[in-house]
ChimeraX commands (.cxc) that place a marker at each C-alpha (Angstrom):
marker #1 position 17.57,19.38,37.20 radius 0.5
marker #1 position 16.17,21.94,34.86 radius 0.5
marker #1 position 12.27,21.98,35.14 radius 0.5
marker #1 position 9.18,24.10,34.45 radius 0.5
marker #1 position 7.44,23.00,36.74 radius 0.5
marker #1 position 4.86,20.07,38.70 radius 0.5
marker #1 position 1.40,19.82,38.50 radius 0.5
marker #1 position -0.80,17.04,39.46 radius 0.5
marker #1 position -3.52,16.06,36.38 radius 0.5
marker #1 position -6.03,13.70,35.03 radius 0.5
marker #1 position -5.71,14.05,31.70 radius 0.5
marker #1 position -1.73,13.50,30.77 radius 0.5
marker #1 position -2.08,9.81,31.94 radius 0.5
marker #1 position -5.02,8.41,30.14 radius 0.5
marker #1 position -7.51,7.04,33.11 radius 0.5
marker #1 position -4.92,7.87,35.80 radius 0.5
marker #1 position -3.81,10.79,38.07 radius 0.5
marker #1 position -0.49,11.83,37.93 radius 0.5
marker #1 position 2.33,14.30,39.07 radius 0.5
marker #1 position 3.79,15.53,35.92 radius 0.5
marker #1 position 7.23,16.92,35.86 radius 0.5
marker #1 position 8.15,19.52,33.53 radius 0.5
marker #1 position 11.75,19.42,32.10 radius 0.5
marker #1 position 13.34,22.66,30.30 radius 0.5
marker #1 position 15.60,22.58,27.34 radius 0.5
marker #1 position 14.80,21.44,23.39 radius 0.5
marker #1 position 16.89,21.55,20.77 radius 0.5
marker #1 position 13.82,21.90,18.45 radius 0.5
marker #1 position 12.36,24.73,17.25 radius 0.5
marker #1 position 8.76,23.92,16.32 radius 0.5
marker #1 position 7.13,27.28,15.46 radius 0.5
marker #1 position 4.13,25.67,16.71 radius 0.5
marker #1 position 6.09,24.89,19.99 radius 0.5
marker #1 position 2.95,25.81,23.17 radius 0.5
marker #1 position 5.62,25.57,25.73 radius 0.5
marker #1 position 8.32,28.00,23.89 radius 0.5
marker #1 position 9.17,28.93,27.23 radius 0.5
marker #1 position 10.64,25.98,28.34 radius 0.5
marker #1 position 12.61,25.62,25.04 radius 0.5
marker #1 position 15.82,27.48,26.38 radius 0.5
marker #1 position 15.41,25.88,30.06 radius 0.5
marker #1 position 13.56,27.16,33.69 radius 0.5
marker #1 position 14.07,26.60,37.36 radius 0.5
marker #1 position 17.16,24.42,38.34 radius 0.5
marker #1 position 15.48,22.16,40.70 radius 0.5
marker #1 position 17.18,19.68,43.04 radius 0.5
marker #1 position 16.35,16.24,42.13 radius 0.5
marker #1 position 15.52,15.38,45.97 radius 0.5
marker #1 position 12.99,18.12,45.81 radius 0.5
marker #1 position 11.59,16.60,43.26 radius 0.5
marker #1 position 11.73,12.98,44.71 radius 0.5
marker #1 position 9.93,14.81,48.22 radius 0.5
marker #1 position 7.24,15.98,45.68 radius 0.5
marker #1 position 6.90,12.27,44.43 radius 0.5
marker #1 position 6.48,10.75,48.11 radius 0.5
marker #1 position 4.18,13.54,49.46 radius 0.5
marker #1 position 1.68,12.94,46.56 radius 0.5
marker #1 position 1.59,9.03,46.65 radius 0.5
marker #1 position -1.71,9.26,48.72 radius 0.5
marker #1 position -3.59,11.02,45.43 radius 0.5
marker #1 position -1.37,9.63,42.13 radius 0.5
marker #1 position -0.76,6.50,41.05 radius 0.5
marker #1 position 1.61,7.66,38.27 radius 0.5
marker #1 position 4.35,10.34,37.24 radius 0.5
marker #1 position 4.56,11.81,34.08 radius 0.5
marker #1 position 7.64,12.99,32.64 radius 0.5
marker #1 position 7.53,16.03,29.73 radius 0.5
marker #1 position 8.92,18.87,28.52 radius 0.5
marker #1 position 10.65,20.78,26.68 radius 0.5
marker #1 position 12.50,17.51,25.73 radius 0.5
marker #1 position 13.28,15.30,28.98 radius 0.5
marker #1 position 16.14,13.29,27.51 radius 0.5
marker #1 position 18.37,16.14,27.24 radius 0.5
marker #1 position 19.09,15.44,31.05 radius 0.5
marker #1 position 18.73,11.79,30.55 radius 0.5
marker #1 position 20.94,11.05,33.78 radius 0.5
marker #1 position 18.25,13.04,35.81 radius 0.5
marker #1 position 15.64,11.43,33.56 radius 0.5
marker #1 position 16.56,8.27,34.08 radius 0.5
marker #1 position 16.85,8.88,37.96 radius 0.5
marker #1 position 13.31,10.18,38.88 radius 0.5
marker #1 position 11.41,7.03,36.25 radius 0.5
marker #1 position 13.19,4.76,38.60 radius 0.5
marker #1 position 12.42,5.77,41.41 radius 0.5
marker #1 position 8.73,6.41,40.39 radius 0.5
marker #1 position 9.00,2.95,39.47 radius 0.5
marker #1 position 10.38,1.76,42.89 radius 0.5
marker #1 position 7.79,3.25,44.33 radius 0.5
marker #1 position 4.71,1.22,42.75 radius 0.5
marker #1 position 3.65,4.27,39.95 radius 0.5
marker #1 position 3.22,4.07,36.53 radius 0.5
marker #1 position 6.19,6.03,34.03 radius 0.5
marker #1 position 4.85,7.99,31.22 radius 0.5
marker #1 position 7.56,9.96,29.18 radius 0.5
marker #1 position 6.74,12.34,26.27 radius 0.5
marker #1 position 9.76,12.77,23.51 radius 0.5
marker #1 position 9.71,14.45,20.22 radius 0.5
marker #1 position 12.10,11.08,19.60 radius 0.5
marker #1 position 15.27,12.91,18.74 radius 0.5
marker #1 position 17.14,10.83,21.67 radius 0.5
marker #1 position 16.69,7.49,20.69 radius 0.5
marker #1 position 20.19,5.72,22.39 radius 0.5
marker #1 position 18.55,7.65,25.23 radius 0.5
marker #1 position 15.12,5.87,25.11 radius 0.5
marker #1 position 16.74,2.69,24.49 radius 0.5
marker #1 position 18.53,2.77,28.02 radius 0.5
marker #1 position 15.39,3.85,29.61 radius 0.5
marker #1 position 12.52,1.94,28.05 radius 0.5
marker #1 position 12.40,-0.48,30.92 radius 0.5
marker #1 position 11.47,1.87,33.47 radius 0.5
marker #1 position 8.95,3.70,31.43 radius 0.5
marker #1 position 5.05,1.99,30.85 radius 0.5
marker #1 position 3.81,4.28,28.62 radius 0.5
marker #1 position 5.60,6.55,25.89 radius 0.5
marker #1 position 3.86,9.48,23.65 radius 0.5
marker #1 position 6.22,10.15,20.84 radius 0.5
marker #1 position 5.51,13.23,18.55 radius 0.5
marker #1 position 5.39,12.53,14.77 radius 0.5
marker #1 position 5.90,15.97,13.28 radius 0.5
marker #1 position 5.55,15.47,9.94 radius 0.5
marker #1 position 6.07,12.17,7.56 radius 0.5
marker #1 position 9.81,10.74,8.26 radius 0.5
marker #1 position 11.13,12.34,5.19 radius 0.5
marker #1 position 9.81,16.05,5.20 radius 0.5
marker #1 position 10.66,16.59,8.98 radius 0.5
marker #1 position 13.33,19.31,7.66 radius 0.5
marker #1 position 10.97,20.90,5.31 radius 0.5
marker #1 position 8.13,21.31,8.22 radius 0.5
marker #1 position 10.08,21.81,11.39 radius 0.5
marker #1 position 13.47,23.07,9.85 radius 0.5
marker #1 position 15.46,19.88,11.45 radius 0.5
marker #1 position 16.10,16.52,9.73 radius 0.5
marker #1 position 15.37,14.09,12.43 radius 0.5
marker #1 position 12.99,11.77,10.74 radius 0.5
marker #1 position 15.41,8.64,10.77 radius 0.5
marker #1 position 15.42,9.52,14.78 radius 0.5
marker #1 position 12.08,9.74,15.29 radius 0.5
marker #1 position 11.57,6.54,13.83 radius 0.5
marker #1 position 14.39,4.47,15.35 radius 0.5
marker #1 position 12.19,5.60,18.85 radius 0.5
marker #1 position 8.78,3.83,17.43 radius 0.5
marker #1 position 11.06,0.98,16.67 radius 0.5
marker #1 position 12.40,0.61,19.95 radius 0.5
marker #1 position 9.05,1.15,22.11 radius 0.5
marker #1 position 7.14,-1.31,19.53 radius 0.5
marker #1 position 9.96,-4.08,20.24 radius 0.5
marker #1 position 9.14,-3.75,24.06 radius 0.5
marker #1 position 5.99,-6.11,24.57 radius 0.5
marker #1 position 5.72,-3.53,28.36 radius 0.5
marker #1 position 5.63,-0.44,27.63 radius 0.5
marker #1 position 2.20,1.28,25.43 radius 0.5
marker #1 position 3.08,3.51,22.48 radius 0.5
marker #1 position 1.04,6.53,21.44 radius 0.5
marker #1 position 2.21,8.66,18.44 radius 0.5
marker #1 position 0.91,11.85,18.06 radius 0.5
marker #1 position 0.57,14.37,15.49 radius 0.5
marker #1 position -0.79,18.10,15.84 radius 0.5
marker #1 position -2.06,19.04,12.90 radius 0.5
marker #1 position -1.48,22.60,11.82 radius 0.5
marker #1 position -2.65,23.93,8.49 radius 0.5
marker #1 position -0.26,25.21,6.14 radius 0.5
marker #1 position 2.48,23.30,7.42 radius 0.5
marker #1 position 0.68,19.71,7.11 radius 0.5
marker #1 position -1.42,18.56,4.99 radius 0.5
marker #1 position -4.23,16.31,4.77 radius 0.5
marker #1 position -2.10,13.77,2.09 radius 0.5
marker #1 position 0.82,14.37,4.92 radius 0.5
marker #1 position -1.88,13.05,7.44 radius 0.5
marker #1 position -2.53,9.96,5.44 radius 0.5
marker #1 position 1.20,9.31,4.78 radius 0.5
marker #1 position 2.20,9.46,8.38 radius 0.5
marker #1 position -0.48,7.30,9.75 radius 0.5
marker #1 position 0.46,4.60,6.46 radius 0.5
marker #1 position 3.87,4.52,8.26 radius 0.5
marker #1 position 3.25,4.15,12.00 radius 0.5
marker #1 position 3.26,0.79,14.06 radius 0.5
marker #1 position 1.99,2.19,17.39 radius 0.5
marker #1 position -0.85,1.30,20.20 radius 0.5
marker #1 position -2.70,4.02,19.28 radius 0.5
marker #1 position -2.71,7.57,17.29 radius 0.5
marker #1 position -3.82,10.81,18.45 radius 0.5
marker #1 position -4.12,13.61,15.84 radius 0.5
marker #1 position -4.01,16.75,17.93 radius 0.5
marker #1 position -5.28,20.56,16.84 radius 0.5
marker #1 position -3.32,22.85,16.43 radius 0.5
marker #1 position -4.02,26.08,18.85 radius 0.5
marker #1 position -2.58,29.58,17.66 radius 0.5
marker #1 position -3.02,31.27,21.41 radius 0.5
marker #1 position 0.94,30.18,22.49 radius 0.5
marker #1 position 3.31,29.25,19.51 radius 0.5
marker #1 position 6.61,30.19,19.39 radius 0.5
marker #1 position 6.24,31.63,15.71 radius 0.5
marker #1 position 4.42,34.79,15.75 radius 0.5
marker #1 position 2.96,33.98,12.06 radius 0.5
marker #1 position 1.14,31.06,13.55 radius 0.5
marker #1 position -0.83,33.14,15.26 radius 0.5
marker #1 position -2.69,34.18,12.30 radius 0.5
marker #1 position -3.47,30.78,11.12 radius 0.5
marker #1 position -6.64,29.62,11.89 radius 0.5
marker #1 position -7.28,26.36,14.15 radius 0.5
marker #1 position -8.23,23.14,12.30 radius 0.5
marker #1 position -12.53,22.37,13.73 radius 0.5
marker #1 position -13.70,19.25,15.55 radius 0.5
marker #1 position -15.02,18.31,12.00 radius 0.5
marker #1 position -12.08,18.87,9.91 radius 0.5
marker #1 position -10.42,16.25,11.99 radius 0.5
marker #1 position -12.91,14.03,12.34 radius 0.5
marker #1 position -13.00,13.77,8.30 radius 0.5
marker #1 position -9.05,13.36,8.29 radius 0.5
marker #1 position -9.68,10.59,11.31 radius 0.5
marker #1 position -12.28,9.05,8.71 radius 0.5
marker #1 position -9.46,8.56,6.10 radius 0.5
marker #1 position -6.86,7.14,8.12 radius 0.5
marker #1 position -8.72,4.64,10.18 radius 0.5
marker #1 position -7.77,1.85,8.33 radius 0.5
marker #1 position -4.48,2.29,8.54 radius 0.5
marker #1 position -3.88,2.12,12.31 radius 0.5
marker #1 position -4.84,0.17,15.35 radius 0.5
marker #1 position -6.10,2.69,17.49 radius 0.5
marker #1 position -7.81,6.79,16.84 radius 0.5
marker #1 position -7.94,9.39,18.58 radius 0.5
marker #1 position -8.75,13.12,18.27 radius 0.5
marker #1 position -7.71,16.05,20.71 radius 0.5
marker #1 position -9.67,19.33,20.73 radius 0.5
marker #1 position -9.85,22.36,23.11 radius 0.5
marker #1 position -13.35,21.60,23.37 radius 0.5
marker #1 position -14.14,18.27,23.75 radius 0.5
marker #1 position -10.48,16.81,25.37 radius 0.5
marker #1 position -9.97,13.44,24.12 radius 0.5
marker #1 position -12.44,11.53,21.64 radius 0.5
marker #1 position -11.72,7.60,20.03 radius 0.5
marker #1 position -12.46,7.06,16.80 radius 0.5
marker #1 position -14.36,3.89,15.91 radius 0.5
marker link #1:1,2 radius 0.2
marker link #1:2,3 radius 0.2
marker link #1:3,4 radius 0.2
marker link #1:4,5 radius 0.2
marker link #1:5,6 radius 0.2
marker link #1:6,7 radius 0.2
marker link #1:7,8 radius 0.2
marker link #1:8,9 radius 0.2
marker link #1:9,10 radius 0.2
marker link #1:10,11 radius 0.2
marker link #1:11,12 radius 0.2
marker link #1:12,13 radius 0.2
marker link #1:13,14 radius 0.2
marker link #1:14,15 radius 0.2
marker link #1:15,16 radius 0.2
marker link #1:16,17 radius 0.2
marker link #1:17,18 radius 0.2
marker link #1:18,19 radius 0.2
marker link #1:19,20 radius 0.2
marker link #1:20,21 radius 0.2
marker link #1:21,22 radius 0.2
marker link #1:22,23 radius 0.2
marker link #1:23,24 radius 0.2
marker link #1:24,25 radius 0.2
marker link #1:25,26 radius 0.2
marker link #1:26,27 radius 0.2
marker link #1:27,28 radius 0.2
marker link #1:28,29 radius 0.2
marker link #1:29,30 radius 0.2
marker link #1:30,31 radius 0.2
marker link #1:31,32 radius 0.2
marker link #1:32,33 radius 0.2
marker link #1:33,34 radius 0.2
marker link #1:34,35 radius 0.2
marker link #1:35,36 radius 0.2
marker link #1:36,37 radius 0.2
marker link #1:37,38 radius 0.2
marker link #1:38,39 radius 0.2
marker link #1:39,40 radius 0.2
marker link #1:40,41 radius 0.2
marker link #1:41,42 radius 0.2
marker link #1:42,43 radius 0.2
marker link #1:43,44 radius 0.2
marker link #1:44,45 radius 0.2
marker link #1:45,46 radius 0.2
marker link #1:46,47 radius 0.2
marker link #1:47,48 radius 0.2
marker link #1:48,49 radius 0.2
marker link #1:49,50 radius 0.2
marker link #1:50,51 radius 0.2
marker link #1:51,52 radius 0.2
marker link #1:52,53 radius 0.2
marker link #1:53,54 radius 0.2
marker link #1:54,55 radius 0.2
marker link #1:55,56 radius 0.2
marker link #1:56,57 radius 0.2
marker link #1:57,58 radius 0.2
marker link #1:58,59 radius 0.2
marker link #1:59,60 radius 0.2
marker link #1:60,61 radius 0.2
marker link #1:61,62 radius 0.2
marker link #1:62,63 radius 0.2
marker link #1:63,64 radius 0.2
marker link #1:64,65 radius 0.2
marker link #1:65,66 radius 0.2
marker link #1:66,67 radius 0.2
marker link #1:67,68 radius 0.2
marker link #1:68,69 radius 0.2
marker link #1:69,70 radius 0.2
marker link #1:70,71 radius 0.2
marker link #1:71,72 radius 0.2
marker link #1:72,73 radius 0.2
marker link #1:73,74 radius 0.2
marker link #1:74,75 radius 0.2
marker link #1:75,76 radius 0.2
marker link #1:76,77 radius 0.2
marker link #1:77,78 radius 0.2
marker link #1:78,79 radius 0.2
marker link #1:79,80 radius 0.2
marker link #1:80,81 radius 0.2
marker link #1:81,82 radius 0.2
marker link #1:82,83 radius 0.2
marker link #1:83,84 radius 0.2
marker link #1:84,85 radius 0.2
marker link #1:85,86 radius 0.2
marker link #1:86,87 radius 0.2
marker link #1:87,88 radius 0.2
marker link #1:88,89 radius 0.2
marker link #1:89,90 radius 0.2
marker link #1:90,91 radius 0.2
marker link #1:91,92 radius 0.2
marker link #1:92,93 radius 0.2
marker link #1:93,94 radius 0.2
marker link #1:94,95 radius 0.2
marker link #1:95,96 radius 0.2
marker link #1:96,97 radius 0.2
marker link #1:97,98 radius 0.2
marker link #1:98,99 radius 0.2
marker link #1:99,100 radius 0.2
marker link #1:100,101 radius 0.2
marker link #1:101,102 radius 0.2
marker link #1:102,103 radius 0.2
marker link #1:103,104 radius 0.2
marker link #1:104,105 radius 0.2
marker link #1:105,106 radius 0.2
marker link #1:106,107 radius 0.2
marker link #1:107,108 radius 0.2
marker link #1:108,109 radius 0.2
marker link #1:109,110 radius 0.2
marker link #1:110,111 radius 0.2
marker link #1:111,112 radius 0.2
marker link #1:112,113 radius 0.2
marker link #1:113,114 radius 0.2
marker link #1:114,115 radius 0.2
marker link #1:115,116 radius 0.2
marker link #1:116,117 radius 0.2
marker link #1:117,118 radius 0.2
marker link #1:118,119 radius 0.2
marker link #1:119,120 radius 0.2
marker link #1:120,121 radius 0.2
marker link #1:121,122 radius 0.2
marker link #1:122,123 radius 0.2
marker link #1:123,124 radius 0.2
marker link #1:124,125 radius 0.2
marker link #1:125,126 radius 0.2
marker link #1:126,127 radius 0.2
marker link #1:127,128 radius 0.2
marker link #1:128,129 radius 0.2
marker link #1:129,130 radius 0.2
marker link #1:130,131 radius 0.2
marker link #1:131,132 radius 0.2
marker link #1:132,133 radius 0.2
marker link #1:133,134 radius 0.2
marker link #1:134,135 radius 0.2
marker link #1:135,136 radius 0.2
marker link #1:136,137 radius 0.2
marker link #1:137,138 radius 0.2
marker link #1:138,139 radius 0.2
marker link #1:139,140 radius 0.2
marker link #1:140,141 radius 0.2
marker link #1:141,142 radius 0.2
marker link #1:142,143 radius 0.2
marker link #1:143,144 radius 0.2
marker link #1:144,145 radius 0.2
marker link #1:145,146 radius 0.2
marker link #1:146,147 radius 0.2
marker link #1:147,148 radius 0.2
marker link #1:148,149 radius 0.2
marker link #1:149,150 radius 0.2
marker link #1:150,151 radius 0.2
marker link #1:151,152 radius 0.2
marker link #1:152,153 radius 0.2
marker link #1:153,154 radius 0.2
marker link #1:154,155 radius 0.2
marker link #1:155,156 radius 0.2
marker link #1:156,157 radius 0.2
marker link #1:157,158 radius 0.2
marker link #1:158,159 radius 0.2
marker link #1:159,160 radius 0.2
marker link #1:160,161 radius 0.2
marker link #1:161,162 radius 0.2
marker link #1:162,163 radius 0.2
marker link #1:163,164 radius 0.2
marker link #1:164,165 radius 0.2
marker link #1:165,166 radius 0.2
marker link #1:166,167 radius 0.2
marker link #1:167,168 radius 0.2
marker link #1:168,169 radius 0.2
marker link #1:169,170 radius 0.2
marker link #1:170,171 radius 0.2
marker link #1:171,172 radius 0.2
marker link #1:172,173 radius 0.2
marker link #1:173,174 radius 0.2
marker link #1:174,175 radius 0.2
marker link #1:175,176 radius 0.2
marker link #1:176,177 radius 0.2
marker link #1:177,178 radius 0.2
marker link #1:178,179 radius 0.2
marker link #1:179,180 radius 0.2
marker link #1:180,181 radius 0.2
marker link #1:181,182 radius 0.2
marker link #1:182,183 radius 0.2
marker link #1:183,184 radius 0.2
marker link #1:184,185 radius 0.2
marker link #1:185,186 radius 0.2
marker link #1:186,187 radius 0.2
marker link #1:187,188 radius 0.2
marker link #1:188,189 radius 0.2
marker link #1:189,190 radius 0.2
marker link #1:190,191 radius 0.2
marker link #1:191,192 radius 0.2
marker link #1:192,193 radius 0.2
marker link #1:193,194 radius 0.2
marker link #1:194,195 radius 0.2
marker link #1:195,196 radius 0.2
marker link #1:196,197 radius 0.2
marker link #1:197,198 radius 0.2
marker link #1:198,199 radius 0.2
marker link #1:199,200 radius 0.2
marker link #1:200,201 radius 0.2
marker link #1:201,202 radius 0.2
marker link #1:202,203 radius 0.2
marker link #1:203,204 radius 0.2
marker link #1:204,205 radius 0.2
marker link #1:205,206 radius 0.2
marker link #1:206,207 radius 0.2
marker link #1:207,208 radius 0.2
marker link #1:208,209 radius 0.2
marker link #1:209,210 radius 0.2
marker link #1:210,211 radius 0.2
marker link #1:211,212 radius 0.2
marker link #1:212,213 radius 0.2
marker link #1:213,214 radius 0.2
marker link #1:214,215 radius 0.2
marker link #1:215,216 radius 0.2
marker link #1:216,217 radius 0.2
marker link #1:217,218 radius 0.2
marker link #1:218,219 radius 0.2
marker link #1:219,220 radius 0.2
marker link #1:220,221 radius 0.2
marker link #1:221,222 radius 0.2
marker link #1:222,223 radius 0.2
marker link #1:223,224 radius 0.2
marker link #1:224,225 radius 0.2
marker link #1:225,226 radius 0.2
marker link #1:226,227 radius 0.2
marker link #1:227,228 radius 0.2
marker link #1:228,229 radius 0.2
marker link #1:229,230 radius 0.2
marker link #1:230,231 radius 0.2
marker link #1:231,232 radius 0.2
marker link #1:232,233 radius 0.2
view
C-alpha cells in the first residue's frame, strides 16, 4: 500500500484518539492542495505492517483514521485495513474529496464517520479546481446521508479569490450533511506557488460567512490555525 505516513492524533477524530493512516496518490490537483506531496504517491508499505501498527496502538486509540492524498484510489487496500479496524472494536473515519463514489458505496458499512470535501458549489467544481467532478461529489453525500450509521461532515476551505462569499452561501444551500466545517485556507504549503501570495481568510471573516449560512445547515463549524475547531451556535 502506498502511504505517507502514521501518526497517532486527537484532533482528526472529533473527541477521540486515533492512528491515522496516510494514503499517497490523487488524481486532483487542488492548487491549494497542503499535502502536494502525497499527490503523486510515498512509501509502499506492506499492509501487515500497517495492521502490526493497528494492534500495537490498541492500548492508546480507540479509532483509525483513514486520509490522504485520496484513499480510494487503492480501495482494495482501503477496504482491507477499515475492516479490520472494525474487527477490532475501533471506530472508521475516512476522508475523500468524493470523486470515488462506487468506491464509497462498497465501503460505507465499515466506515462510522466520513469527511467529504466540497470544493466549490456542484456546478463550478471545473472552474475552481480545473476538474468537473461535482455530480461525483454529490452522489458521495447521497450515499453517506442514506446510511442512518455512519456521521457525515462536509467541509469546505475557503480560499479567497477562488471562492467566494455568494459561493459559500450556495454550497451550504445545497448540502444535507451532520455537520459543516468551513476551513481557512493557509498559504504556508499549497501546491500552487501563486497561492502563496494570497492572504489567509481571519477568525472574523469566517465567523461573518458562518453568520450567513447558519440557517441553512444542521450543524457549524469553523477551523483556524489558531483556535482549532470552534461550533457555531
Amino acid at each position: 500500500m502506498i502511504t505517507g505516513g502514521m501518526i497517532i492524533s486527537s484532533v482528526e477524530y472529533p473527541g477521540k484518539i486515533s492512528l491515522v493512516i496516510f494514503t499517497g496518490g490523487c488524481i486532483l490537483r487542488c492548487p491549494y492542495c497542503h499535502n502536494p506531496e502525497l499527490i503523486n504517491g510515498g512509501e509502499n508499505v506492506s499492509l501487515d505492517e500497517i495492521k502490526s501498527e493497528i494492534q500495537d496502538s490498541l492500548d492508546f486509540i480507540d479509532s483509525v483514521v483513514v486520509t490522504g492524498g485520496e484513499p480510494l484510489i487503492q480501495f482494495d487496500e482501503v477496504n482491507d485495513l477499515c475492516q479490520y479496524a472494525k474487527n477490532a472494536g475501533l471506530m472508521v473515519k475516512l476522508d475523500t474529496n468524493g470523486c470515488y463514489p462506487e468506491s464509497l458505496e462498497k465501503i460505507i458499512n465499515h466506515i462510522n464517520y466520513v469527511a467529504l470535501d466540497i470544493k466549490a458549489p456542484f456546478h463550478k467544481y471545473g472552474e475552481v479546481i480545473g476538474t468537473d467532478v461535482g455530480g461525483k461529489v454529490k452522489k458521495c453525500m447521497e450515499i453517506c446521508i442514506k446510511d442512518p450509521d455512519t456521521f457525515l461532515e462536509c467541509r469546505t476551505t475557503y480560499v479567497p479569490g477562488l471562492l467566494f462569499k455568494e459561493d459559500i452561501m450556495e454550497i451550504a444551500k445545497n448540502l444535507n450533511c451532520d455537520l459543516y466545517t468551513i476551513q481557512q485556507f493557509r498559504n504556508k504549503v499549497v501546491l500552487s506557488e501563486k497561492l502563496k501570495q494570497t492572504a489567509n481568510p481571519s477568525r472574523k471573516e469566517l465567523f461573518e460567512i458562518s453568520e450567513e449560512i447558519k440557517p441553512f445547515v444542521k450543524r457549524l463549524k469553523i477551523k483556524t490555525a489558531e483556535f482549532g475547531d470552534e461550533i457555531i451556535k
